[in-house]
C-alpha positions, 0 to 999 in steps of 0.5 A: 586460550582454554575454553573458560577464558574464551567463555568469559571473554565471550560473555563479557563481550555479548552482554554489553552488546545485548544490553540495550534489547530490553529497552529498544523503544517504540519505532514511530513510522515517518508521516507519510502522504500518497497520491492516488492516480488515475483508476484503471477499469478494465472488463476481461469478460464477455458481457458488459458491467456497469459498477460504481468506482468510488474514492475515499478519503480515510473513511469520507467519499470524495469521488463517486462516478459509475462506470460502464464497460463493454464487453470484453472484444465488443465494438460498441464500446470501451472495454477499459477506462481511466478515471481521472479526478481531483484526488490526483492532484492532492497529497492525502 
């Protein structure tokens, strides 16, 4: 085979192909649901924190609590937490 006839068969095979590129339309991603789990605090210094955890719901608040950890080896307390709530149980 020349080389123009290989070219030919080349473009001819390639246009078709890359035809539709122009016209690909707009991917639309699944609905998706997530459920959030238990939040895991944990103070990895070594003085005590005191902060507020909370949880949205797109842009609402739907679960504030504050939390206060001990330090970080301290026996007078926690140095990490699971905080667990009613999101946990619903898709959102």
């Amino acid at each position: 085979m020349n080389r123009r006839a290989f070219l030919g068969a080349a473009s001819a095979v390639g246009i078709p192909a890359l035809s539709g590129c122009g016209t690909l339309e707009k991917v639309e991603e699944p609905f998706v649901t997530y459920q959030l789990d238990g939040i895991f605090t944990d103070n990895a210094v070594d003085e005590a924190i005191e902060f507020t955890v909370e949880v949205l719901d797109g842009t609402d608040p739907i679960y504030e609590t504050q939390v206060l950890l001990s330090a970080l080896g301290a026996d007078d307390g926690d140095s990490s937490t699971v905080i667990e709530g009613p999101w946990m149980d619903e898709n959102a």
